[in-house]
N, C-alpha and C positions, 0 to 999 in steps of 0.2 A: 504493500500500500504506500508505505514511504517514498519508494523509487518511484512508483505512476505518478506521484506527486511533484516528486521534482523533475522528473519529466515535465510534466504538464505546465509546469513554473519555467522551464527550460526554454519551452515552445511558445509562452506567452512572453517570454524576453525575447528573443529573435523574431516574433511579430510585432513589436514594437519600435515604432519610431526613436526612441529613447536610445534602443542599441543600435539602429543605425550610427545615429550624434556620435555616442561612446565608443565606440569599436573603429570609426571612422575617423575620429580624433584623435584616438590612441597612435593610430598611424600614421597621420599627420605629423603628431608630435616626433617621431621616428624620422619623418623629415627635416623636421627644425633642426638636430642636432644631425643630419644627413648620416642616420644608420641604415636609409631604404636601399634595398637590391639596384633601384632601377631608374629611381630620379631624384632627383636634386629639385629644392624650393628655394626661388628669391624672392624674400616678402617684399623686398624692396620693388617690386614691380606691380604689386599688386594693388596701390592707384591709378596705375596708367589702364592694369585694365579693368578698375571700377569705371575710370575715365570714359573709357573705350563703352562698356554696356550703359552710360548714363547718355551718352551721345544716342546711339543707339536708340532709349528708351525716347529719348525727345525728337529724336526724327520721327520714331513712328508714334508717339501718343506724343504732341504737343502740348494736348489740354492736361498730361499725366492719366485721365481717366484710362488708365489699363483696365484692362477686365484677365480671369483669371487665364491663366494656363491651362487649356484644357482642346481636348479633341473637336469640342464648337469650333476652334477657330478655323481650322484647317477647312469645317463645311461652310465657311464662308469665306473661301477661298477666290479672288477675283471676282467678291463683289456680289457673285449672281445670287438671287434671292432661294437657295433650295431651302433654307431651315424654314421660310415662311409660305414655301410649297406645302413643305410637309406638313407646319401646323394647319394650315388648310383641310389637310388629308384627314388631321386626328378631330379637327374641333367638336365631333358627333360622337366621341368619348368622354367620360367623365372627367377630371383633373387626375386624378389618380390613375387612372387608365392612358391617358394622356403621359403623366412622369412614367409610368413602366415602359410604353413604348421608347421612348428617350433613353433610359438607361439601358434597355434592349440593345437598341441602335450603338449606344455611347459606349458600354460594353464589349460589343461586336469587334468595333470597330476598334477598339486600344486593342484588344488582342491579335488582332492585322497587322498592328504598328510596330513591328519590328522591323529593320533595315531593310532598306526594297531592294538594294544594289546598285550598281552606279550605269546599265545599262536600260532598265524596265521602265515604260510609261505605260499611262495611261488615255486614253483618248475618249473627254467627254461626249454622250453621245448626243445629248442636250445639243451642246453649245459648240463642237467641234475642238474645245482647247483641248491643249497636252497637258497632263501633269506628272509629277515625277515625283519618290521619295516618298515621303509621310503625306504630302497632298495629296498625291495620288494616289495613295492605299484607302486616304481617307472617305477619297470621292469615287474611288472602285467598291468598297462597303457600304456609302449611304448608295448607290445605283444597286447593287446584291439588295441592301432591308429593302428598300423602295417595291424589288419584284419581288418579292417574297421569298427570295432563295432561302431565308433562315427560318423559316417558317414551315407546319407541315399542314394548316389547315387554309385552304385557296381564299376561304370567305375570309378569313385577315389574315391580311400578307406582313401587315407593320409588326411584326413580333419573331421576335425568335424564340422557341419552344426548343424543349428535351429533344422532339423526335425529328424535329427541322435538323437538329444538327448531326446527330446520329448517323442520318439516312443521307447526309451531307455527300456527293462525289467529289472524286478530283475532277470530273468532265466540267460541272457544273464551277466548279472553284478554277479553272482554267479558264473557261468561258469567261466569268466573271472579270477577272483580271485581265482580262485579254491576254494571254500568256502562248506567246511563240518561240519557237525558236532563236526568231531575232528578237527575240522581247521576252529574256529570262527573269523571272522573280528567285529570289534566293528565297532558300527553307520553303517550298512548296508542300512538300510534304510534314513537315514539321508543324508547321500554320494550319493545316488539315487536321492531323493529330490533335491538335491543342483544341479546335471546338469539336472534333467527335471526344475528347474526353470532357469537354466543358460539359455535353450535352449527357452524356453518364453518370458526371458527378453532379446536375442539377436534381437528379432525384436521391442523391443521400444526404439533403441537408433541406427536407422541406421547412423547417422553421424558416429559411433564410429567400428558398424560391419557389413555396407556395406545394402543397399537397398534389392540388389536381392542374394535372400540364404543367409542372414546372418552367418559369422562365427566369431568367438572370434579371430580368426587370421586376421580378415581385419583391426585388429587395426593396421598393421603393414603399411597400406593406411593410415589412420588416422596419425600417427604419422610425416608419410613423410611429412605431413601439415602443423606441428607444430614444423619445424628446421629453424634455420636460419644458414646463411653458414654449412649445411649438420652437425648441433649441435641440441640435444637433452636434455631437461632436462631432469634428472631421475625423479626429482619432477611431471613433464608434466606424464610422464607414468604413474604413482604411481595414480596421480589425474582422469585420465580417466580411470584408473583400479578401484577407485571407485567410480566413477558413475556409468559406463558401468555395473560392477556387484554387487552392494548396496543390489539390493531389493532380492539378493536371498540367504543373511542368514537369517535364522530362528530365530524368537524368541528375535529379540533386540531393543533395543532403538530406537522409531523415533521421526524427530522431523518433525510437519508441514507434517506429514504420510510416511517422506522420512527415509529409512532403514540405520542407519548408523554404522551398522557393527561392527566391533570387538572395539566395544564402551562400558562402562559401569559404571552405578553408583556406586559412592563410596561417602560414608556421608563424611568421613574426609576431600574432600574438597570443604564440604558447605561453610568454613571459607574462602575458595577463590571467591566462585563462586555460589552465593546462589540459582542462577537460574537453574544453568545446573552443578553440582556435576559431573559432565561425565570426566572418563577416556580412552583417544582413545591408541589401541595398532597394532592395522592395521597387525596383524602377518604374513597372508595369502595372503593378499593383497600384501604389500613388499615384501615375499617372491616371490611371483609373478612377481614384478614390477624386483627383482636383474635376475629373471630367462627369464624375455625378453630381455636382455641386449646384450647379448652375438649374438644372431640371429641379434639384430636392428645394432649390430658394422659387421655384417657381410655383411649388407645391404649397408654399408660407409659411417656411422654413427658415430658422436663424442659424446660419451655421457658423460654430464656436471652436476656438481650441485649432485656430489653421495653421497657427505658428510653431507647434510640436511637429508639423508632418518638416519633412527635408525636400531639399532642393533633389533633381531626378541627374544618377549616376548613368548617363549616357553619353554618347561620341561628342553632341552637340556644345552641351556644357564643360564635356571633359575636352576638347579641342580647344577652346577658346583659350585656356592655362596653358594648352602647350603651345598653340600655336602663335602668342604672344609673350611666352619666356619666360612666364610664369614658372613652369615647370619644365624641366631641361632632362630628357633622356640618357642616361650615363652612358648606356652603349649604341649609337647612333644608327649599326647595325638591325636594330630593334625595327627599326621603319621597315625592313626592307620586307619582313615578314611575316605570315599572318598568328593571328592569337587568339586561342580558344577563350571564353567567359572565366575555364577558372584557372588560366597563367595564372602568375603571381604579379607578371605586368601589366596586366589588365585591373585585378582585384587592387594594386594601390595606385593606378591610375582611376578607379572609378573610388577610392577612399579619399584621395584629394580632392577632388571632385566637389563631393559633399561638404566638405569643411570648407571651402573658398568660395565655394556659393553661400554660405552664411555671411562669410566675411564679405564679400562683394554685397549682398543684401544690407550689413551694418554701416557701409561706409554710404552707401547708397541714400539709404533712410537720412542720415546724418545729413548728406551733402542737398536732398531735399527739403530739409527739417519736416520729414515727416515719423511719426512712429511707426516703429513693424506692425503695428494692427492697422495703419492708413493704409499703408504700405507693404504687404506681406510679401513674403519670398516667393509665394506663385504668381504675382505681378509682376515682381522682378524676373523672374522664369520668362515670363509673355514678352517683356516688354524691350529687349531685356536680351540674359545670356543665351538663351535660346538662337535668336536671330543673328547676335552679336556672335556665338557659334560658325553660324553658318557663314557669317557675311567673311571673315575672315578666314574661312574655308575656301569661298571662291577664291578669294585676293590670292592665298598663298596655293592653293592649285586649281586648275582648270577646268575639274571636274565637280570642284568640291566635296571630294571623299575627305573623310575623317582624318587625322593625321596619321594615326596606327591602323594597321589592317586587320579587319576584324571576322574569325571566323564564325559566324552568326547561324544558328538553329534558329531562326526566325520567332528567337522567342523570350532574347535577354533586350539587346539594343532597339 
């Protein structure tokens, strides 16, 4: 009974944002006195690129009014009006009926969102534009919810249900992407994998997606549960986002047989924690958890507690440190070649990461005089390092891939 316990204590520290901070700071600090494998930190550079994201943040929001970081923005991508298609689509739903579809869609579609590759587009069929990357996964998945491909009853197609995804093909998931020979998506099968087991594991957890037809949007029932005076935590979301979907990454760390996700060993800190060396980075997850936020305030929802979640350990945000010198590669060679999720160059590139998007968020806030609750770190995400990522992605190559080459299961980055 003791050991399930600390188990179960075990599993609720590595779902926690809390050991994110902690475990990713720890390795930080490992950099300040430059004990790390693989890179070198100069803090001394790290106004030029608060500098550098606050530019950024005022090119594209002048008024500052950021809104959050989340999978919306990418469907309002070029302006064109599909999110006000769609509520069109839903208005003859309840409100409630209404956020499940949304979270459905919002759902779906983060799980998509892993690295497209530096060849794959997609070709609106709407509007004839091309899109590429994270837009174009985004607007290959609202076109999939739109026909109902995640769905398995014809009379509502806005939904993704247990057996929609189940009965999910590759034919249909190639179609969808438009996926050719000359137009490869990376991790195909892996991103297949991920919703026929999303769609097996909606029925072991009907607290969280509803008894009869399970769907990933009845967490938006589930939540209503869990407010007091119509208040939210993010942490609450974040927490039932992994449980609800734990067991369908592939491939990582469990403890006590329970899947705990974008988790992974790193020796360096045995010296903290001899038992469990684990670094948790929840990328997917949180990105998840900022991209239901939006439907659950539309629901009349106060959502509380945003400043415990972390900034998201991906190429984007992790590029922007290196590619402005932040952070310096010890062995140069490192570029030339690709890197699985649990290197050990990956895991404390994606630990600095975290720790410099807090600090780029504190000098931020400051140099605005605004507070982290005007101001939170998924507006800086939006407004912000994300963009500021990429933009200096283009500058420094052609293609704008990442700076390190990443070898991607379509289901960490």
């Amino acid at each position: 009974m003791k050991n399930l316990e600390a188990y179960q204590n075990a599993i609720a520290y590595f779902r926690s944002p809390q050991a994110i901070r902690e475990r990713c700071n720890f390795i930080f600090n490992l950099a300040l006195s430059d004990q790390l494998q693989h890179f070198r930190y100069y803090p001394e550079r790290l106004e030029l690129v608060a500098n550098f994201v606050l530019d950024n943040i005022r090119q594209n929001y002048p008024n500052l009014q950021v809104p959050f970081h989340s999978r919306w923005r990418h469907f309002e991508v070029g302006n064109i009006p599909r999110l006000e298609n769609l509520q069109k689509q839903l208005n003859d739903l309840s409100l409630v009926e209404q956020t499940q579809a949304k979270l459905d869609l919002a759902i779906i579609s983060v799980l998509l969102d892993a690295g497209a590759g530096e060849k794959w587009y997609y070709q609106e069929p709407e509007t004839g534009l091309v899109w590429r990357r994270s837009e174009g996964l985004a607007i290959a998945s609202y076109e999939m919810f739109c026909q109902g491909v995640f769905s398995s009853d014809p009379e509502s197609p806005f939904q993704v249900d247990a057996k929609g995804l189940i009965n999910l093909t590759e034919s249909q998931f190639i179609s969808g992407f438009q996926i050719t020979e000359n137009n490869p998506l990376t991790g195909i099968k892996g991103r297949l994998e991920l919703l026929k087991k999303l769609g097996k594991t909606l029925y072991d957890y009907p607290h969280l997606f509803g008894e009869y037809n399970p769907r990933p949007g009845k967490l938006a029932d589930y939540f209503l549960t869990q407010t007091q005076d119509q208040k939210l935590s993010a942490v609450t979301v974040l927490t039932a986002i992994l449980e609800g979907l734990g067991e369908i990454w592939p491939g990582r760390l469990t403890l006590n047989q329970v899947n705990l996700g974008d988790v992974w060993y790193y020796p360096g800190l045995e010296a903290l924690d001899s038992k469990y060396p684990f670094v948790p980075f929840h990328k997917l997850s949180q990105w998840l958890t900022y991209s239901l936020l939006e439907p659950l305030q539309d629901l009349g929802l106060e959502i509380i507690d945003l400043d415990q979640l972390t900034g998201l350990a991906e190429y984007r945000n992790g590029g922007l440190g290196l590619d402005l010198g932040l952070l310096e590669l010890k062995d140069p060679n490192l570029f030339k070649i690709f890197h699985k999720p649990d290197s050990s160059v990956i895991i404390e590139w994606r630990s600095l990461t975290i720790i410099i998007l807090d600090k780029i968020a504190d000098i931020i806030c400051q140099k605005l005089n605004f507070t982290p609750q005007e101001f939170p770190l998924v507006k800086v995400l939006q407004g912000g390092t994300w963009n500021a990522g990429r933009e200096i992605a283009q500058q420094r190559r052609s293609d704008s891939s990442p700076p390190l080459k990443l070898e991607s299961d379509g289901t960490v980055f």
